[in-house]
VEXMARKE-104986 format. One line per 4 residues: number of its first residue (from 1); for each residue x, y, z of N, C-alpha, C, O. Coordinates in pm, 1 decimal. Atoms other than C-alpha are relative to their C-alpha. Example, Ala and Ser with C-alpha at 12.3 -4.5 7.8 and 13.67 -1.06 7.14 Angstrom:
<rs>
1	89.0/-119.0/0.0/1230.0/-450.0/780.0/90.0/120.0/0.0/193.6/118.1/66.5  -82.0/-119.0/-6.0/1367.0/-106.0/714.0/-77.0/109.0/73.0/-26.1/219.8/89.9
</rs>
This chain:
<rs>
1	-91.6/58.5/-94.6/953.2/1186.1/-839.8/-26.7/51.6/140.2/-22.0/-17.5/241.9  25.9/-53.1/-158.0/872.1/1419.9/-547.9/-122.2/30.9/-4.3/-201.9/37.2/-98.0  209.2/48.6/12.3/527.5/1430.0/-403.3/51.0/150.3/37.4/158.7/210.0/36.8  17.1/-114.7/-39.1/391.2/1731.2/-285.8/42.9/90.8/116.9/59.4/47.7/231.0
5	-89.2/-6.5/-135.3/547.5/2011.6/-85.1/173.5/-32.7/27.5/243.1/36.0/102.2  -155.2/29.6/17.8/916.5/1851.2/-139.4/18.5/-2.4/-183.4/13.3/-94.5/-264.9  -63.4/2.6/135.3/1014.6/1949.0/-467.4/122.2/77.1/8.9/151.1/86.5/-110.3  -118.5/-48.3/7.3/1335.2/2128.6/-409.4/91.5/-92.7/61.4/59.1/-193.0/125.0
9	-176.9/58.6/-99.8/1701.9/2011.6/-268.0/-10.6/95.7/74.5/-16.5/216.5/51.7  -68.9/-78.6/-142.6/1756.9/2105.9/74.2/122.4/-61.2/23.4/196.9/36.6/28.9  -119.9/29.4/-50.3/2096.1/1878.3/172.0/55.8/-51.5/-155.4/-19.4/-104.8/-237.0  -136.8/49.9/96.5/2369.0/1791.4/-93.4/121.0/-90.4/115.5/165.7/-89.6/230.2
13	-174.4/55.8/-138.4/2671.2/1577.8/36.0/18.5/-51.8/-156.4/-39.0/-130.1/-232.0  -81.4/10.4/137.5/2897.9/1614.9/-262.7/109.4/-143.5/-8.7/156.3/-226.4/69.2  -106.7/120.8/83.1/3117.3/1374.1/-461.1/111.6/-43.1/92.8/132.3/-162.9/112.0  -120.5/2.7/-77.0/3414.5/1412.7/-239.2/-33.3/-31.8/155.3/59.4/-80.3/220.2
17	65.3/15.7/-174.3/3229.5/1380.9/136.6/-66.0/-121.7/18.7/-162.8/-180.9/-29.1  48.3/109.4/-111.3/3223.2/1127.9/375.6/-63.5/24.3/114.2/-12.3/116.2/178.1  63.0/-24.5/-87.2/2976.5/1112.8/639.8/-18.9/-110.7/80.3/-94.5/-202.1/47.4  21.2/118.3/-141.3/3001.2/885.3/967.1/-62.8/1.8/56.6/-7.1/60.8/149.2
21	83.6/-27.2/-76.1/2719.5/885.7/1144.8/-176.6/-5.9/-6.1/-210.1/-41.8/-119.0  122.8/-40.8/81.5/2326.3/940.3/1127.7/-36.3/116.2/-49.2/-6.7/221.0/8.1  56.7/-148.8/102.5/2179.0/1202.3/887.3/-140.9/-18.4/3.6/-195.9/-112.4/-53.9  109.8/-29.4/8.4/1853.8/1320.7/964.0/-39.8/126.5/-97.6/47.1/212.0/-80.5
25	-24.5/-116.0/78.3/1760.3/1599.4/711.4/-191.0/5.6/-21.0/-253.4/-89.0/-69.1  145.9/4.9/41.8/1357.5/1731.1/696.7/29.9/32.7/-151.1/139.3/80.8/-180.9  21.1/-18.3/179.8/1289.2/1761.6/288.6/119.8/-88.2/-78.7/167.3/-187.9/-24.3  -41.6/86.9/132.3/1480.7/1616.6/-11.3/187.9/11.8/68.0/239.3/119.3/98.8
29	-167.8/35.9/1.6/1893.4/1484.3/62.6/12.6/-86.3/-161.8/-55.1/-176.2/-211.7  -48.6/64.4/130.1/2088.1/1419.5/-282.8/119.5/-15.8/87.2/170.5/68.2/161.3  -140.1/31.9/-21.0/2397.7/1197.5/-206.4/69.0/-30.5/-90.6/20.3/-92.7/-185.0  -117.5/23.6/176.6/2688.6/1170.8/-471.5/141.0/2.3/82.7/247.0/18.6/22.3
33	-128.5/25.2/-80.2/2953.4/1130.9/-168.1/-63.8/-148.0/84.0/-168.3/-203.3/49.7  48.0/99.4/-40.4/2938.8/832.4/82.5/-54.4/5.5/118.7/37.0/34.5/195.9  38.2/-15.0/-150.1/2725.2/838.5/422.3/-12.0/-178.5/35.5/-68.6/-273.8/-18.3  -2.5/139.5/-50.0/2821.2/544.6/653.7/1.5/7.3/155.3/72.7/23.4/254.4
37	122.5/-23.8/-139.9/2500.4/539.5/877.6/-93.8/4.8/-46.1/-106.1/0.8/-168.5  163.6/-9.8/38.6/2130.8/565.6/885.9/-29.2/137.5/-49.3/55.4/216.9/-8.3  64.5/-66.4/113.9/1968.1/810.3/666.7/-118.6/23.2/16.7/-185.0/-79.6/29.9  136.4/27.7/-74.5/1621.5/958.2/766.3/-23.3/122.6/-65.9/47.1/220.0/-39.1
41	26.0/-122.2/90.0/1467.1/1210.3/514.2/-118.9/-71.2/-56.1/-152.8/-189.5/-58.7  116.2/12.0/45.8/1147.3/1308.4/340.7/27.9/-90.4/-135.8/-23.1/-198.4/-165.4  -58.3/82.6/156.0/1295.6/1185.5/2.2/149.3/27.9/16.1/208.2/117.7/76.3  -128.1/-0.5/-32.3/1637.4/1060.2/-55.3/27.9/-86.8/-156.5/-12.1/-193.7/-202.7
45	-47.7/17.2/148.4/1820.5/1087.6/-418.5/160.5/-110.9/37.6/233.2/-77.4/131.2  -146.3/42.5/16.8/2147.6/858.8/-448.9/61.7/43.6/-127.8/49.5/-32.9/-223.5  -115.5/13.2/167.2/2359.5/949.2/-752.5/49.5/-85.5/10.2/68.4/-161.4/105.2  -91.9/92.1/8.8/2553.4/773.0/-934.1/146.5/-54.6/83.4/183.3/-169.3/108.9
49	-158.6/20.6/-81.0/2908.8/801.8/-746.5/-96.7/-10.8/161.7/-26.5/-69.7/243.8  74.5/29.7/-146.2/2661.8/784.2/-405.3/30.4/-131.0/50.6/61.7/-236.8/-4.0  -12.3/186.0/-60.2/2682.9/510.8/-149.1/-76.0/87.2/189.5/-48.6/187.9/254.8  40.2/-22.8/-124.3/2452.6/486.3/180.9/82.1/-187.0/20.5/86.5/-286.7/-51.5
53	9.7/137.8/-53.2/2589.1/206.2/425.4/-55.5/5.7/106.9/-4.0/61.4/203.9  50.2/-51.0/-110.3/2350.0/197.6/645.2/-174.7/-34.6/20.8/-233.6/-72.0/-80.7  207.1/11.4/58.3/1939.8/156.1/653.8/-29.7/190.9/-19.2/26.1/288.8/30.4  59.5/-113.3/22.2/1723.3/441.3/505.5/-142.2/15.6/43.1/-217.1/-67.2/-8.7
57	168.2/-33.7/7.2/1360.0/570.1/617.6/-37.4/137.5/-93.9/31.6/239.0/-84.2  38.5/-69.5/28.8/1192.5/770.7/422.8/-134.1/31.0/-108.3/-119.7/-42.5/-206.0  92.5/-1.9/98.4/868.2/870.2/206.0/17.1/-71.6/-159.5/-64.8/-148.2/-210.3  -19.0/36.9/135.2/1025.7/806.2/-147.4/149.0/21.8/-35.0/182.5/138.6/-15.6
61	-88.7/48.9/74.9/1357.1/703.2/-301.2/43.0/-72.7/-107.2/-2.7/-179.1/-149.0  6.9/-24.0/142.3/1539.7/759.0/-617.4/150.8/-97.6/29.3/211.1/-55.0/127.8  -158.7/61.6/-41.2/1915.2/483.4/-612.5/18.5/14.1/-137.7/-71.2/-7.1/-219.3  -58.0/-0.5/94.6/2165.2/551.8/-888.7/112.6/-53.1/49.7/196.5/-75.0/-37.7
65	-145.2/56.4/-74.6/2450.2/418.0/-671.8/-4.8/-118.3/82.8/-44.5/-222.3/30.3  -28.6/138.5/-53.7/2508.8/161.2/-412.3/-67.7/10.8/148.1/-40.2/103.3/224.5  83.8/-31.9/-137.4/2280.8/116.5/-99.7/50.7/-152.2/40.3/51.4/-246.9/-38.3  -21.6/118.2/-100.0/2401.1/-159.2/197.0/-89.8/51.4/70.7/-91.8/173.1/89.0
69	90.0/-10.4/-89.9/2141.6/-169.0/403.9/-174.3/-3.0/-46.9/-224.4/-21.1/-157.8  136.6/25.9/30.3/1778.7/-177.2/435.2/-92.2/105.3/-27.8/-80.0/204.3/44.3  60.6/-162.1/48.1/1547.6/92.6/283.0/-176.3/-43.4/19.7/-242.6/-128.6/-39.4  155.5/-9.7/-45.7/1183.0/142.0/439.8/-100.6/172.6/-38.1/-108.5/289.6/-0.5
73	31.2/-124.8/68.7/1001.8/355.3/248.1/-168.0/9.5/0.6/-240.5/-89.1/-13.2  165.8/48.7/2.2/619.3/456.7/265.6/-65.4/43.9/-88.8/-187.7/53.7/-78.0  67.6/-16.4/121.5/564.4/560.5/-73.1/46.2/-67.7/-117.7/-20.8/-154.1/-174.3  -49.7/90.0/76.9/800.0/449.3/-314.1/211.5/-3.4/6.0/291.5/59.9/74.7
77	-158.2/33.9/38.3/1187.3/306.2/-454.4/6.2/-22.7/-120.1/-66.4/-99.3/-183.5  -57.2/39.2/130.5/1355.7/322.6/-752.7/118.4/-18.6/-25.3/195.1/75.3/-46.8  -168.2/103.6/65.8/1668.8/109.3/-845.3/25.8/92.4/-126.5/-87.3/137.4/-144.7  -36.6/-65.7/119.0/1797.9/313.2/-1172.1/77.4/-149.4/-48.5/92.1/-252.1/17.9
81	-84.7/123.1/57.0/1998.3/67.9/-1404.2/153.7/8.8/11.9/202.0/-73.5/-65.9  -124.5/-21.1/-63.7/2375.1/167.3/-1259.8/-5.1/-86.4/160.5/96.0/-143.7/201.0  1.4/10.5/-127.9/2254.5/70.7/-900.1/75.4/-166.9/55.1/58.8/-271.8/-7.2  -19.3/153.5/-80.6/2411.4/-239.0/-666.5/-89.1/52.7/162.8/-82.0/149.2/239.0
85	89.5/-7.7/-151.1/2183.6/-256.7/-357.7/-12.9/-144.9/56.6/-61.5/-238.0/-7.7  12.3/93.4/-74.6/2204.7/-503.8/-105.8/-39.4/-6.4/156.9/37.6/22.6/248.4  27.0/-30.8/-107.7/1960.3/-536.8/178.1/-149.4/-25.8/-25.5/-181.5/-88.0/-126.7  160.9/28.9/-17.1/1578.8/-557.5/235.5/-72.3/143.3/-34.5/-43.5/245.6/27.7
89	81.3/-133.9/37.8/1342.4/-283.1/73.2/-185.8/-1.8/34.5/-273.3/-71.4/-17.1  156.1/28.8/-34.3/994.6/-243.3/212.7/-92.4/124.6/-40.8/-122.3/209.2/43.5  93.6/-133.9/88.5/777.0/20.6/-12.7/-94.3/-95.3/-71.6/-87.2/-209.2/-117.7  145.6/68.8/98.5/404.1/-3.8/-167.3/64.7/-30.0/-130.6/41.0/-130.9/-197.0
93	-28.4/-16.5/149.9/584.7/81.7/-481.7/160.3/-17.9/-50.2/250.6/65.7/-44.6  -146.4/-6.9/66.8/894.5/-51.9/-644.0/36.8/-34.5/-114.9/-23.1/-126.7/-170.4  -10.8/-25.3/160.2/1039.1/-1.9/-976.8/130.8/-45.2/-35.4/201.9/53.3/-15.4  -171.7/70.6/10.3/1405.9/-201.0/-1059.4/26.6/60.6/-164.1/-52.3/3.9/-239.8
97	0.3/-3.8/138.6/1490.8/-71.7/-1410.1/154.8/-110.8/-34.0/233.8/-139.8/55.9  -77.6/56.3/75.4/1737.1/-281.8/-1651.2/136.7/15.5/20.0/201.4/115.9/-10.0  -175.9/-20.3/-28.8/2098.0/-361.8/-1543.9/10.5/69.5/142.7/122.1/101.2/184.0  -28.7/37.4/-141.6/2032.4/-307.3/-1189.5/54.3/-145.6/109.7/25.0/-261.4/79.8
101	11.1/161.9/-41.8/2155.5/-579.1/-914.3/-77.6/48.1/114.1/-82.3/159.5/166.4  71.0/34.2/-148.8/1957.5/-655.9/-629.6/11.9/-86.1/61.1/-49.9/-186.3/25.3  -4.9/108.5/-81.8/2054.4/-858.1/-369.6/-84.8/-9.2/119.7/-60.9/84.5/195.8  83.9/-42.4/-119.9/1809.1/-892.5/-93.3/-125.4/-34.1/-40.6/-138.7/-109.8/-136.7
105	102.3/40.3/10.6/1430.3/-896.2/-51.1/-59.7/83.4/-23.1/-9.9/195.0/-7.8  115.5/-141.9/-4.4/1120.7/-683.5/-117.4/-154.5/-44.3/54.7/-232.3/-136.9/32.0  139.5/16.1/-17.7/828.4/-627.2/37.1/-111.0/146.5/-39.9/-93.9/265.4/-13.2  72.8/-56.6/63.3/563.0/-473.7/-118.3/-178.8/65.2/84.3/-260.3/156.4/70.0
109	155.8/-38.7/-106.2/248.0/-470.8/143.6/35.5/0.2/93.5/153.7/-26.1/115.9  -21.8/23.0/-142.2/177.8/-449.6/519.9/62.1/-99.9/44.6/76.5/-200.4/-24.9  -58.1/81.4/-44.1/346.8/-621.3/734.9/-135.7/-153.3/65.9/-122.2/-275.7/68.7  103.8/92.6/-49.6/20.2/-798.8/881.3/-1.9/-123.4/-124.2/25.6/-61.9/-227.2
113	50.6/55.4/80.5/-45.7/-1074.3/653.9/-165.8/-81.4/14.7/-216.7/-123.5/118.5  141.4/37.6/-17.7/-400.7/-1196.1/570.7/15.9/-141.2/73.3/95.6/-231.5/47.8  59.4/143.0/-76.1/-539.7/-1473.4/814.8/11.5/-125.2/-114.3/-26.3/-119.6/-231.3  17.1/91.0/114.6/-477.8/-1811.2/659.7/125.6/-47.4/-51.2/168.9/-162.4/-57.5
117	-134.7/64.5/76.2/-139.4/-1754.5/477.4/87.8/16.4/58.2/70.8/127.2/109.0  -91.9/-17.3/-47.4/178.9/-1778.6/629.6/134.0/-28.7/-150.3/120.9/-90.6/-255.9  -96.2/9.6/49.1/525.5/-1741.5/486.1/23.6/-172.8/-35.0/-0.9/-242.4/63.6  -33.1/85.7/16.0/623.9/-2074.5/316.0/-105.4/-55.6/-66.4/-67.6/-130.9/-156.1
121	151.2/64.5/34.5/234.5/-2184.1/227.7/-50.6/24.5/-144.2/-141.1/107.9/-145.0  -6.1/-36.2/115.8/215.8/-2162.5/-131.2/-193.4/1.8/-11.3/-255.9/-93.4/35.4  155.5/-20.3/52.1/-191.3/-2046.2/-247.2/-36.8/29.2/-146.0/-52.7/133.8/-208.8  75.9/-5.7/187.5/-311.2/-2133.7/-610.4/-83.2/156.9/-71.7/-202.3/182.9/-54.2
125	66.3/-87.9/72.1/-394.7/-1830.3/-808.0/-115.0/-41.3/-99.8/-178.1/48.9/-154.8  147.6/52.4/96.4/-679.9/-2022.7/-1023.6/-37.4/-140.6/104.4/37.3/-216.7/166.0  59.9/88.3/-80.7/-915.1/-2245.9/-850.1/46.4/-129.5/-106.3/56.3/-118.0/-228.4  -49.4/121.4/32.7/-797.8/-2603.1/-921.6/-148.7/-76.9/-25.6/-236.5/-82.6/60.5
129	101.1/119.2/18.4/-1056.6/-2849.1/-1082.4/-22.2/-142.0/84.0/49.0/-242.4/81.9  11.0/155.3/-58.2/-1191.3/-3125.7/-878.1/-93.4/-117.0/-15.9/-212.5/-85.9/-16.4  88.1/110.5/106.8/-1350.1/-3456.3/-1011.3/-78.4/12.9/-78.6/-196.4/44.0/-62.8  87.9/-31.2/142.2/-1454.6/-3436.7/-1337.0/-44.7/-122.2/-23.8/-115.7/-144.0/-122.0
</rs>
């Protein structure tokens, strides 16, 4: 779950705590209270009773709870199967397990897209036969 270098908890924000505002935190934040604001950490755990409202940046994220907002991540995301998330997620790597909801979008690659395709332009995965 944690890459290298961040394997411990540095911030907690317990069950009972509300947080208004932005939270910047260098290394690993577990939330299991609610922060309502942006979120900017190396890795960022939600528990279950957790709730970000707000967008998140960060290397890699773990959701067991409820995320509003948009989560930009440059390694990976993982939905657990408790989670409601609603918002736009942009990581190489994302993993939704069973009995999650997701409302929103994902993107999975750069933002550039290859020459050629645009949003809306549907491109055949098997070359199509032509006059036989």
């Amino acid at each position: 779950m944690f890459g290298k270098g961040s394997q411990k908890l540095e911030t907690i924000v317990g069950n009972d705590t509300r947080i208004a505002g932005q939270v910047s935190v260098k290394g690993t934040i577990r939330i299991d209270g609610t922060v309502e604001g942006d979120v900017q950490a190396d890795w960022v755990v939600v528990g279950e009773t957790g709730k970000i409202l707000g967008n998140t940046r960060t290397r890699g994220m773990v959701v067991g709870g409820s995320v509003e907002g948009n989560i930009d991540a440059t390694e990976t995301v993982e939905l657990r199967e408790k989670v409601t998330m609603a918002g736009e997620i942009h990581a190489p790597k994302l993993g939704v397990s069973e009995g999650a909801v997701f409302d929103g979008r994902a993107r999975m690659k750069d933002d550039a897209e290859p020459a050629g395709i645009q949003e809306g332009n549907v491109r055949p995965l098997l070359p199509t036969k032509t006059g036989t």
